[in-house]
VEXPAPA-69319 format. One record per residue (C-alpha): x, y, z; residue in one letter; residue number from 1. Coordinates in steps of 0.25 Angstrom, whole numbers, plus 5000, padded with zeros to 4 digits. Example, Ala and Ser with C-alpha at 12.3 -4.5 7.8 and 13.67 -1.06 7.14 Angstrom:
% residues 2
<east = 5049; north = 4982; up = 5031; code = A; pos = 1>
<east = 5055; north = 4996; up = 5029; code = S; pos = 2>
This chain:
% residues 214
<east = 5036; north = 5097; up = 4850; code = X; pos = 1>
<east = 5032; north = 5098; up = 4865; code = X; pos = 2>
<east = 5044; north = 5106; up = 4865; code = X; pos = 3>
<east = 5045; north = 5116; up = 4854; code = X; pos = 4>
<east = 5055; north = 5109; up = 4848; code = X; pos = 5>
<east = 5047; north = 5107; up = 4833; code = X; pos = 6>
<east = 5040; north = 5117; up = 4825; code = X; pos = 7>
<east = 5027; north = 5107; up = 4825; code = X; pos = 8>
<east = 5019; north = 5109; up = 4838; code = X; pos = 9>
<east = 5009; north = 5101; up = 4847; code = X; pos = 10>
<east = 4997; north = 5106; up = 4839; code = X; pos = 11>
<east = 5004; north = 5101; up = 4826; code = X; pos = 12>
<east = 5002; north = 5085; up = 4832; code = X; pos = 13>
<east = 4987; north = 5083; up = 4833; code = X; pos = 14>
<east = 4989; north = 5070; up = 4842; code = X; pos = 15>
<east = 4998; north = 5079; up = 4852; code = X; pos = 16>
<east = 4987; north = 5091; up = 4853; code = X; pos = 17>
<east = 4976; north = 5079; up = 4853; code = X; pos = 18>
<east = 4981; north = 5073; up = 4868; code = X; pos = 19>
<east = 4980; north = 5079; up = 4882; code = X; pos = 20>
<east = 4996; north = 5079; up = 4887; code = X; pos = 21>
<east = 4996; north = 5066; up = 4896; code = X; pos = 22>
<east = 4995; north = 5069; up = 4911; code = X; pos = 23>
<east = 5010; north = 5065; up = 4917; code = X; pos = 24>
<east = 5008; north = 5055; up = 4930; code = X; pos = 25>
<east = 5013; north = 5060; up = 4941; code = X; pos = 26>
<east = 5024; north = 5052; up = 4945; code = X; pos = 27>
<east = 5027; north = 5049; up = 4960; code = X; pos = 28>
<east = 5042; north = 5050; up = 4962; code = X; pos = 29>
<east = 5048; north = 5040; up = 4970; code = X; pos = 30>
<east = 5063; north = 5042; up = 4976; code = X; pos = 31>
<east = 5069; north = 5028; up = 4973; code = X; pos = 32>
<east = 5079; north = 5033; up = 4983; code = X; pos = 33>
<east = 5069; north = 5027; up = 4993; code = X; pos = 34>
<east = 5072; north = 5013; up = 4990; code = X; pos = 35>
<east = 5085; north = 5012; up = 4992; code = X; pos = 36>
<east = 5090; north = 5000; up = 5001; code = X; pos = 37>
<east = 5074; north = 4999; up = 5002; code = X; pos = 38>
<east = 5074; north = 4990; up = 4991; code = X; pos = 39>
<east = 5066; north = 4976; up = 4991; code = X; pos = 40>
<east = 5080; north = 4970; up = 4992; code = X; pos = 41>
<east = 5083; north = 4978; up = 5003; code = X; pos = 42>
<east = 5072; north = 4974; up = 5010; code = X; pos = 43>
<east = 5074; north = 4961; up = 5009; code = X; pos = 44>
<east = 5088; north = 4960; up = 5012; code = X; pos = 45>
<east = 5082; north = 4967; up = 5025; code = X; pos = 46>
<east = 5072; north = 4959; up = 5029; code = X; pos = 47>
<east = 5085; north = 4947; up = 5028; code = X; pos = 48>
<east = 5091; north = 4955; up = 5038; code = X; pos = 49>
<east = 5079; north = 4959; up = 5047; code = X; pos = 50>
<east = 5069; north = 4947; up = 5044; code = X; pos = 51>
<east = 5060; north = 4948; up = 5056; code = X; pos = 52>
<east = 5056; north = 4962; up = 5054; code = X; pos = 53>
<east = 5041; north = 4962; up = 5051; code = X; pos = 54>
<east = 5039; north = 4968; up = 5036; code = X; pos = 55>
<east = 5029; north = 4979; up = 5032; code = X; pos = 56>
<east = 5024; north = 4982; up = 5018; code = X; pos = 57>
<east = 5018; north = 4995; up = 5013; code = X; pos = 58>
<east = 5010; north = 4997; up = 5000; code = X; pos = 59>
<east = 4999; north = 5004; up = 4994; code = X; pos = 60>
<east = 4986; north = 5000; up = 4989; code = X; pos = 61>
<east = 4978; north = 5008; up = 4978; code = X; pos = 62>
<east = 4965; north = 5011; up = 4974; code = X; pos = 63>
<east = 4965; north = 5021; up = 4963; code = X; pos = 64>
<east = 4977; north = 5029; up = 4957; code = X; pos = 65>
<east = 4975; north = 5043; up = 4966; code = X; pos = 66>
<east = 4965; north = 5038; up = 4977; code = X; pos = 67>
<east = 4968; north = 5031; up = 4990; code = X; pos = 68>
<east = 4977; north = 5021; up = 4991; code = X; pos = 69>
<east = 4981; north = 5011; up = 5003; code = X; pos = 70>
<east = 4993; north = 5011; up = 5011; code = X; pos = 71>
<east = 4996; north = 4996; up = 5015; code = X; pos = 72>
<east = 5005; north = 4992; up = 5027; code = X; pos = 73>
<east = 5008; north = 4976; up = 5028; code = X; pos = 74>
<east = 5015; north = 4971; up = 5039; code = X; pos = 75>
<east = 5018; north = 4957; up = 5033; code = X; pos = 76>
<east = 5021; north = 4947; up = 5043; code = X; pos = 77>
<east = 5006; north = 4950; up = 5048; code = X; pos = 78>
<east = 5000; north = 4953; up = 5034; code = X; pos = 79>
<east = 4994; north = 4964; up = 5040; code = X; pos = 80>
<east = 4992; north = 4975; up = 5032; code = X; pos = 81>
<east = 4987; north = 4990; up = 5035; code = X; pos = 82>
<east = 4981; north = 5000; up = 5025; code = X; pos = 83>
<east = 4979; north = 5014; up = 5025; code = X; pos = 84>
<east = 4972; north = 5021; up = 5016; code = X; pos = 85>
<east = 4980; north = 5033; up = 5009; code = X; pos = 86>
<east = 4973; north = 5045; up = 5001; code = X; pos = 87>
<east = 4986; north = 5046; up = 4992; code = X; pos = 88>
<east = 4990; north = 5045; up = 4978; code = X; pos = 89>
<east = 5001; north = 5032; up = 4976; code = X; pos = 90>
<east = 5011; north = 5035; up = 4970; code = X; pos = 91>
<east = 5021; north = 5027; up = 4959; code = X; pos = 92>
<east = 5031; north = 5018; up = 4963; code = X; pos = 93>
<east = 5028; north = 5017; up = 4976; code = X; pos = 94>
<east = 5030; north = 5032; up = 4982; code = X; pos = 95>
<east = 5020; north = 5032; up = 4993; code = X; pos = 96>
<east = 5031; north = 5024; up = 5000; code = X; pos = 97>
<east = 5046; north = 5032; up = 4994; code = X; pos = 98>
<east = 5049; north = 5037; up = 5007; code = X; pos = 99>
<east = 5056; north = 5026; up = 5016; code = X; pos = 100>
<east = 5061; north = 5036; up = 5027; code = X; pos = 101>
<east = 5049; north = 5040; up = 5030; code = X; pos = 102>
<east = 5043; north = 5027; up = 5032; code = X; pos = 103>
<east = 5055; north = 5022; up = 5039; code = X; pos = 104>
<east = 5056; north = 5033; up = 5049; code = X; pos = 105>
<east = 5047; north = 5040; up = 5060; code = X; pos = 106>
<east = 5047; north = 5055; up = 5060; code = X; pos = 107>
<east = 5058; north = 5054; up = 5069; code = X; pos = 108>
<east = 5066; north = 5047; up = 5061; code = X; pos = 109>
<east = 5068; north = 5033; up = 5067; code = X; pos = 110>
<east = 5066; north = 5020; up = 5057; code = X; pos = 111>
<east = 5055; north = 5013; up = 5061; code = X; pos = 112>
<east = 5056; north = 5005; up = 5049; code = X; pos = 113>
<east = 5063; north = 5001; up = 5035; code = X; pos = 114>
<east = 5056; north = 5003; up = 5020; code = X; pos = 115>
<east = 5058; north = 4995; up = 5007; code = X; pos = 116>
<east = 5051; north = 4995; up = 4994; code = X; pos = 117>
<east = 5048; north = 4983; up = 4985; code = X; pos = 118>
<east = 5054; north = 4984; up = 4970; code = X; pos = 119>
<east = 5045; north = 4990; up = 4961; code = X; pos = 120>
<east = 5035; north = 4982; up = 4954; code = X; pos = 121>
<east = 5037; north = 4971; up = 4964; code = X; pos = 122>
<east = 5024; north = 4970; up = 4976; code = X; pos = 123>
<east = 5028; north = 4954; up = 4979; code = X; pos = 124>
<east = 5040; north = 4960; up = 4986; code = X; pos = 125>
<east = 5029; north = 4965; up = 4997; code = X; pos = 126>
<east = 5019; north = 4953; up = 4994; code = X; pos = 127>
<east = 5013; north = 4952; up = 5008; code = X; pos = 128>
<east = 5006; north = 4966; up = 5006; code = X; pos = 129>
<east = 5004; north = 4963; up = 4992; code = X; pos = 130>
<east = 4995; north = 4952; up = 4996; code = X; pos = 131>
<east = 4986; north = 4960; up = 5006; code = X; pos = 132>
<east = 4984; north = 4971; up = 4995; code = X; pos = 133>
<east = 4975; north = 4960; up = 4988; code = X; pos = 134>
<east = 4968; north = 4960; up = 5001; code = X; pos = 135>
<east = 4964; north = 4973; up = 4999; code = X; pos = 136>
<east = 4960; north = 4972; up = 4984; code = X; pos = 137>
<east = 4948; north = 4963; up = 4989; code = X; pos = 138>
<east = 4944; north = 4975; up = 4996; code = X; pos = 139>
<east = 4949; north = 4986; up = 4986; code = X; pos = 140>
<east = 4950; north = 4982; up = 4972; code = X; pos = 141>
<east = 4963; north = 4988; up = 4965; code = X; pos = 142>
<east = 4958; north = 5001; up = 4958; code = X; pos = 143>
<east = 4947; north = 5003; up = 4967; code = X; pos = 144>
<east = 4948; north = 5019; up = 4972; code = X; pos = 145>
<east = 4950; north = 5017; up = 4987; code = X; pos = 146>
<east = 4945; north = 5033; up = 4991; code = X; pos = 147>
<east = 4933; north = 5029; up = 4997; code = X; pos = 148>
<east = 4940; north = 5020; up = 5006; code = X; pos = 149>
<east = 4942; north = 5024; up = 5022; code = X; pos = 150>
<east = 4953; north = 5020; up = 5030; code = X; pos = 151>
<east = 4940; north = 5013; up = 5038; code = X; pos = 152>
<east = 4938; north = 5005; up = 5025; code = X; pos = 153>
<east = 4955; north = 5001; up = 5023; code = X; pos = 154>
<east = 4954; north = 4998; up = 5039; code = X; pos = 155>
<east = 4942; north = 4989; up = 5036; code = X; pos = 156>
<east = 4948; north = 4983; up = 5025; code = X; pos = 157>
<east = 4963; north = 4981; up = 5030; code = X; pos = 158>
<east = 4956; north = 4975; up = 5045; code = X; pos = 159>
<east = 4949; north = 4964; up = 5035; code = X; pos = 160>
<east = 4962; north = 4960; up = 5028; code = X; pos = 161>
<east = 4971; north = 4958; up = 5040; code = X; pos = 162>
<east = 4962; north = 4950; up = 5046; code = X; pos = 163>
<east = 4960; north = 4941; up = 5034; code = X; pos = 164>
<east = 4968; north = 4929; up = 5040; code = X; pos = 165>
<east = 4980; north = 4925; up = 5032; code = X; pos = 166>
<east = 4985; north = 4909; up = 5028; code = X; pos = 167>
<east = 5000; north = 4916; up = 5030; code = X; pos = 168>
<east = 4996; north = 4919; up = 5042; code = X; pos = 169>
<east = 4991; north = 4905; up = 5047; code = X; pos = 170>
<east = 4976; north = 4911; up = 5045; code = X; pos = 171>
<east = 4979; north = 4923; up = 5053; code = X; pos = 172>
<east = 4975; north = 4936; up = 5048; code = X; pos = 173>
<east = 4983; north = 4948; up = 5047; code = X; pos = 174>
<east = 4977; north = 4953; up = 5059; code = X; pos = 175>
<east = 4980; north = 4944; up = 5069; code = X; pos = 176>
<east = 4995; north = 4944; up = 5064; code = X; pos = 177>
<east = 4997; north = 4955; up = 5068; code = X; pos = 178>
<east = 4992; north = 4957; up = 5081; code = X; pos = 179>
<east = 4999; north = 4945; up = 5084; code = X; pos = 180>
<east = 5013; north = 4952; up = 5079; code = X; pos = 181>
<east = 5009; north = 4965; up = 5085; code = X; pos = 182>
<east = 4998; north = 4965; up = 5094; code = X; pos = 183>
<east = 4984; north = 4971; up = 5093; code = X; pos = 184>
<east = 4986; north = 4984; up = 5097; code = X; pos = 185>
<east = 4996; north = 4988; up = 5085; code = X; pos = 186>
<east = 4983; north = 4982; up = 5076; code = X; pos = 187>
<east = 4971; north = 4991; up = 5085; code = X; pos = 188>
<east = 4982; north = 5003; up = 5083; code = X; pos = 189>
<east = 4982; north = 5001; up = 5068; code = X; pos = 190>
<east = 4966; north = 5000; up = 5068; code = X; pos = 191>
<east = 4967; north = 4986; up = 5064; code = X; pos = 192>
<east = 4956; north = 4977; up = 5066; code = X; pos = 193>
<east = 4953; north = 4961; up = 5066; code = X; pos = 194>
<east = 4942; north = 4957; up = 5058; code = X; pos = 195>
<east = 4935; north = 4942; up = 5061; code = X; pos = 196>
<east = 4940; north = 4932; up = 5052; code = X; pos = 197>
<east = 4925; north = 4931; up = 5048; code = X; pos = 198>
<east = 4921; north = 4946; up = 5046; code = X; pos = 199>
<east = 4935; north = 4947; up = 5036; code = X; pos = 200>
<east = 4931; north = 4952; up = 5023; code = X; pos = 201>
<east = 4939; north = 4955; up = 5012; code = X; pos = 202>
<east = 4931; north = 4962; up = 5002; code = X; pos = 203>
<east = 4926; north = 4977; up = 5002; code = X; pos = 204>
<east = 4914; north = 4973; up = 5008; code = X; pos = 205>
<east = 4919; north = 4975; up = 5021; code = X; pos = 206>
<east = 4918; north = 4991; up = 5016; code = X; pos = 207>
<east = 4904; north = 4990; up = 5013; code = X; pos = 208>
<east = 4903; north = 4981; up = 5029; code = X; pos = 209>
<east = 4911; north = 4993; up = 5036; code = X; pos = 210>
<east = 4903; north = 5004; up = 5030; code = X; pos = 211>
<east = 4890; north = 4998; up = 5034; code = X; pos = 212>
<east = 4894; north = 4995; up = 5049; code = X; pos = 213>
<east = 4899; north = 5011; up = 5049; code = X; pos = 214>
């Protein structure tokens, strides 16, 4: 009928003239040809053959479909994550992160380092940020609209959870891992800092405790 392909028309089907035509989603495209021989097997068969490199996990955490989202970065033999707050739309299937190249290579074109992707529907495959994204929802419930957050109030946040000490860790936060492994200059460059064991909070009301010093 859409078509003209019958004599009875749109108007002749008082359900059809009765409903708005649906909004398509816009679909995010994704070249699968990104993942080749970057699959979770190929990571681990990688790992086999290079089994001291040190492991990072990227992912993103969101608020509300179309608001700000967070960009995590886990470096997992510390259990240190970073977060960044990013004003972008997420998109489906993971295309916030479908161009390897770009992430493996400087502008110049030297690999600095090597991407894989977890199989779909599978987030135990990078556990270890998994875990510290519940951290965050004792901050920032799942649904709750993160626009009104500053990266002031990520950094806050972020500084409280890696110095939350850890019992995989023997009791040593996140923190202090790391500036064993690589020294406190690297944290002071990445505008990291140590909060006492006693003043760690995780719950937003260390918002409401930032905001009132300012």
């Amino acid at each position: 009928i859409d078509y003209g392909l019958f004599d009875a028309k749109n108007i002749d089907l008082p359900r059809k003239v009765r409903y708005a035509r649906r909004k398509r989603k816009k679909v995010y495209k994704v070249d699968k040809s990104c993942r080749l021989g970057r699959t979770y097997a190929d990571y681990q068969l990688y790992i086999r053959k290079h089994p001291d490199l040190p492991v990072t996990q990227i992912d993103s955490v969101e608020g509300r479909k179309g608001g700000k989202v967070l960009l995590t970065i886990h470096f997992v033999k510390a259990e240190f994550m970073l977060m960044s707050l990013m004003p972008v739309l997420l998109g489906d299937n993971g295309s916030e992160f479908s161009n390897p190249k770009a992430l493996e290579s400087d502008r110049q074109g030297n690999h600095r380092t090597k991407v894989f992707y977890c199989d779909a529907s599978a987030p135990h495959q990078k556990g270890s940020a998994e875990r510290n994204h519940e951290f965050i929802r004792m901050f920032i419930p799942k649904g709750t609209p993160m626009d009104d957050f500053s990266q002031d109030d990520i950094s806050v946040m972020m500084n409280h959870i890696n110095s939350y000490g850890r019992s995989s860790l023997g009791d040593k936060s996140p923190y202090e891992v790391m500036e064993f492994l690589y020294g406190p200059e690297i944290l002071k460059l990445l505008g990291c800092t140590r909060i006492s064991p006693d003043d760690v909070t995780l719950s937003p009301s260390v918002f409401k405790k930032e905001g009132e010093q300012k």
